[in-house]
N, C-alpha and C positions, 0 to 999 in steps of 0.2 A: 678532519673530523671535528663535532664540536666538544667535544668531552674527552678530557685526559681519563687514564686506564681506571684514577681513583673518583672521576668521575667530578673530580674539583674543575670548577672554567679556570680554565689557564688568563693568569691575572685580570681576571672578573670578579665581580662582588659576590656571584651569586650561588657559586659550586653546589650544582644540581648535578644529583646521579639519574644519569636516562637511561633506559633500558629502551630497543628496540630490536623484539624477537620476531625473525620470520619462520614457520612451520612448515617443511614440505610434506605434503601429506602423503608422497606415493612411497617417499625413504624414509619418513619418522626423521629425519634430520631435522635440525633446529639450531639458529644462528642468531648470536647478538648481533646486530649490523651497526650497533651503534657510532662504530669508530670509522666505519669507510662511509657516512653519512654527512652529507653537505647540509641539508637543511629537512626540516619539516614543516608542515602543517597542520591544522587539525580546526576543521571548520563543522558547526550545528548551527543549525535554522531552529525555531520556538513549530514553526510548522511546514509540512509539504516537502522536508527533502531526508534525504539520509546522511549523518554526520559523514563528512569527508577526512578521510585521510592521505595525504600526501607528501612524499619523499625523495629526495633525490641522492641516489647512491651508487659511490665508487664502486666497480664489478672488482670486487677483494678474494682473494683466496679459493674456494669451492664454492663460493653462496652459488647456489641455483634454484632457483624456485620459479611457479608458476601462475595462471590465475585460476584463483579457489584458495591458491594458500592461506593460512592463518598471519596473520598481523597482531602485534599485540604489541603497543606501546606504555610505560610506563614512565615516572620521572617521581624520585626520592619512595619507590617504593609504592605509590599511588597509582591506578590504573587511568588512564585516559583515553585510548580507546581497543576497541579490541574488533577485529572487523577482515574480511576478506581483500584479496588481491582482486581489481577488475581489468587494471590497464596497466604495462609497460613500455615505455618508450626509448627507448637507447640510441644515443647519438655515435658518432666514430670515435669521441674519448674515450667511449663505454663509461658513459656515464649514462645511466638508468632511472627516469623519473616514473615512479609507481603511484598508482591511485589506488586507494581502499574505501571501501564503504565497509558501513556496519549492516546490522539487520534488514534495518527497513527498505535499503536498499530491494530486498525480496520484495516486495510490498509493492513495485512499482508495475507488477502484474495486471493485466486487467480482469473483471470477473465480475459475476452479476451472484448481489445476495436480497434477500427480504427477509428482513426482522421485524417481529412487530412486539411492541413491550419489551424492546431490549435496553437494559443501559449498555454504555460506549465501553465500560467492561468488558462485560458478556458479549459483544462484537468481535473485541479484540481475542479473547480466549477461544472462540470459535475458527474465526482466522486465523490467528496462531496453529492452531488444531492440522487448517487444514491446509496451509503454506509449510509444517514441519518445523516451527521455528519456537523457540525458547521464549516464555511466559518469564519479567520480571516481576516487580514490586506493583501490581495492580490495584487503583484507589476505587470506593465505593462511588460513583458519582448520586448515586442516593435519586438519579432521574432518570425515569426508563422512557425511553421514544417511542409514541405509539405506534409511529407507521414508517419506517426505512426503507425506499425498494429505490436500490439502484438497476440498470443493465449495463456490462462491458463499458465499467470505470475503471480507472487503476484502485486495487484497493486500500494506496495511500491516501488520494483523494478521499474517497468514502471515509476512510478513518477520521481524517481533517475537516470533514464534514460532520459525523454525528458531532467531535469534539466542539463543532461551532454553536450546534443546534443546542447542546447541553447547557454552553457559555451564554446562549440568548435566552433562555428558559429557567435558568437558575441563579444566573449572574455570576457565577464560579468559571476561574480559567483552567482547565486542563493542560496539561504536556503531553504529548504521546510520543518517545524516543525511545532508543537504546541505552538501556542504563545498564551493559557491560552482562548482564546475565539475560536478558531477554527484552521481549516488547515491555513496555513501562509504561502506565499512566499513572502523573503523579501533578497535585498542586503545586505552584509557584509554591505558597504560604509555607510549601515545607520541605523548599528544597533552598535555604536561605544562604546563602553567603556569609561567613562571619570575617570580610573583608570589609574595606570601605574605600570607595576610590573617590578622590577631590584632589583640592587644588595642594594640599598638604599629603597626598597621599597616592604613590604609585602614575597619578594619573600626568600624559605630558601634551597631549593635544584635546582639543575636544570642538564641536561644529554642534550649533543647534537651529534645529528648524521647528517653523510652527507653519502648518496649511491645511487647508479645508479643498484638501487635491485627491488624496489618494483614497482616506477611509472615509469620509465624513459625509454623510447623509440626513437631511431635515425634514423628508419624507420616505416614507416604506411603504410601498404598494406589494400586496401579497396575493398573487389571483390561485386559485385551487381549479385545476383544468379537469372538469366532469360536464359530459352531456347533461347528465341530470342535478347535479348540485353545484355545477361550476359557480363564483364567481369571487367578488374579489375586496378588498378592507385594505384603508389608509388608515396611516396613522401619521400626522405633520406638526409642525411646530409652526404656524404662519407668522410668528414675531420674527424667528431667526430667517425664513424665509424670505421677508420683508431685509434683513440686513445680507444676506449672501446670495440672492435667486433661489430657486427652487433645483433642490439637490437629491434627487429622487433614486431610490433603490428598488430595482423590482425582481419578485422570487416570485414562484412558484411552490405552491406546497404540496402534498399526495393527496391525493383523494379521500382517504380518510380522515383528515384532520379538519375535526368541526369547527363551526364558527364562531365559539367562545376560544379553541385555542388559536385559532387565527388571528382573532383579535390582540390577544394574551402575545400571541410570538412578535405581531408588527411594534406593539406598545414596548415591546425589551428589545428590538432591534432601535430601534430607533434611542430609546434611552441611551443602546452602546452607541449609534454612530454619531449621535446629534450633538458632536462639539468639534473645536478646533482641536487639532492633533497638533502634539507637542513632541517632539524628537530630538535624543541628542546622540551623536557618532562621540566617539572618544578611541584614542589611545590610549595606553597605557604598558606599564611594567605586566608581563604575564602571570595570573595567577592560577597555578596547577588546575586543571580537574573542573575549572569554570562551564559553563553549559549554555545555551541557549536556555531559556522557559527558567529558567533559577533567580533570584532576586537578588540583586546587591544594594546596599544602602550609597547613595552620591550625596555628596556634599560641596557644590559650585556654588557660594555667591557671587550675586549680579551677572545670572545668567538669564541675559535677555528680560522677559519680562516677569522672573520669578528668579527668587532665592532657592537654589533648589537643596533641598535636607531630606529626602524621601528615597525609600526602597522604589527599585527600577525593575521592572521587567526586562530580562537579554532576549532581543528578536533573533540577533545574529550573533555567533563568537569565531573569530579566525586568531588564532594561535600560532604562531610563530617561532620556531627555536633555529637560530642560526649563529654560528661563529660565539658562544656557550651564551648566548643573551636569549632572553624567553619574552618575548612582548606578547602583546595583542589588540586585536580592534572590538569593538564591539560597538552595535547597534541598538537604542529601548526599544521597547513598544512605547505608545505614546502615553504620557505620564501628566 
């Protein structure tokens, strides 16, 4: 187990009390598992997946449980995630390694909707509605989308779509996660970190990369596919073009969307893609309750080609509690 009974790490610095409860839902039984528990995980993406949960566990006493069961993890009292059984796997030691997801996990349905002047709100409260699934802390995006028509998309995808079309139209980042009581959209700006990780601080690995590979575009072609009003608006950088080739993005818009917002959408996509990306992975000591889409302040001098003193965006968080030590990885968005 990683945690004595008082929940102190046995001669570790860090004596965290974890809690991990599994729910049978067919007995109402409910079990700490903490102590027949070899390791965990606990991994969120900023977009497109469902926070992961994963464990590997000594088959101890009566625990039996299934998948649907409830999950709910906690550590010094703090909630971190809380989420359903999808998978078990059991070797011949009867050792048992479980996967959980949370909500969104529902989400990965496919399904055709058309909104037209909806904000990425009022999307999500309607799905919600109609997936059965718990409504959190939902933020005003203050931008309604005039014309939405998916068919037979997953409607994570769809959700990670309006949340992009928002962010290029308004210049505001969304999150759309599980925040422990329901679907959640909610700003970076105010889901901040009052931690700080650097070279004085928690932090013990770190990798930084800079490329103009993955996001980065200097032109945005937008065509609108209509017999009668089809057709299509650039929008380019020919200086930057001139020093990297020509790095071109091409969408599609709906049919309704005229040709002042066409213009207006390729003019803010290209603002977001048209630079180098900047990324850095890091290690570190684990800090409770951390999130993908949440903001921490870093502090690396002489990192590459910048000092870096600035609030980060988390792409990626993977958490780790084994043998009573709590690390993690995490990934920025580019900075």
């Amino acid at each position: 187990a990683w945690m004595d009974e008082e929940g102190g790490a046995a001669g570790g610095e860090q004596h965290m009390k974890c809690e991990l409860l599994i729910a049978n839902k067919r007995s109402g039984k409910v079990w700490d598992v903490v102590n027949c528990t070899q390791t965990a995980s606990w991994t969120t993406n900023r977009t497109g997946s469902p926070g992961t949960f994963k464990f590997t566990l000594n088959k101890c006493a009566d625990i039996a449980f299934l998948e649907g069961d409830v999950v709910r993890f906690s550590v010094d009292g703090e909630l971190q995630f809380y989420g359903w059984v999808f998978t078990k796997v059991k070797n011949r030691w009867d050792e048992i390694e479980v996967t959980c997801y949370d909500r969104l996990r529902y989400l990965k349905a496919n399904a055709s909707y058309a909104f037209y002047d909806y904000k990425v709100g009022d999307m999500i409260r309607q799905i919600a509605a109609d997936f059965q699934l718990d409504v959190g802390a939902v933020a005003d995006t203050g931008y309604a989308i005039p014309s939405f028509i998916k068919e037979d998309e997953t409607v994570l995808d769809m959700i990670g779509e309006a949340v992009q079309q928002t962010l290029l139209n308004t210049g505001n980042i969304y999150v759309f996660f599980d925040d422990g009581n329901g679907l959640a959209l909610r700003r970076p700006e105010d889901m901040i970190s009052p931690v700080v990780i650097g070279e004085r601080s928690l932090l013990t690995e770190y990798e930084y990369k800079t490329d103009i590979d993955e996001q980065t575009y200097n032109s945005v072609k937008l065509a609108r596919p209509n017999e009668e009003t089809g057709r299509w608006v650039i929008a380019e950088d020919s200086a930057i073009i001139g020093q990297w080739g020509l790095l071109q993005l091409y969408q599609t818009v709906d049919e309704d969307v005229n040709d002042a917002q066409m213009r207006a959408q390729a003019q803010a996509s290209l603002a977001y893609y048209n630079r180098r990306m900047r990324t850095v992975k890091v290690n570190s000591l684990g800090v409770p309750g951390l999130r993908a889409g949440q903001m921490v302040l870093m502090k690396v001098p002489g990192l590459g080609d910048i000092n870096l003193d600035q609030y980060v965006l988390l792409e990626q968080v993977t958490h780790t509690w084994e043998n009573d030590v709590h690390t993690m990885e995490f990934e920025t968005m580019a900075i």
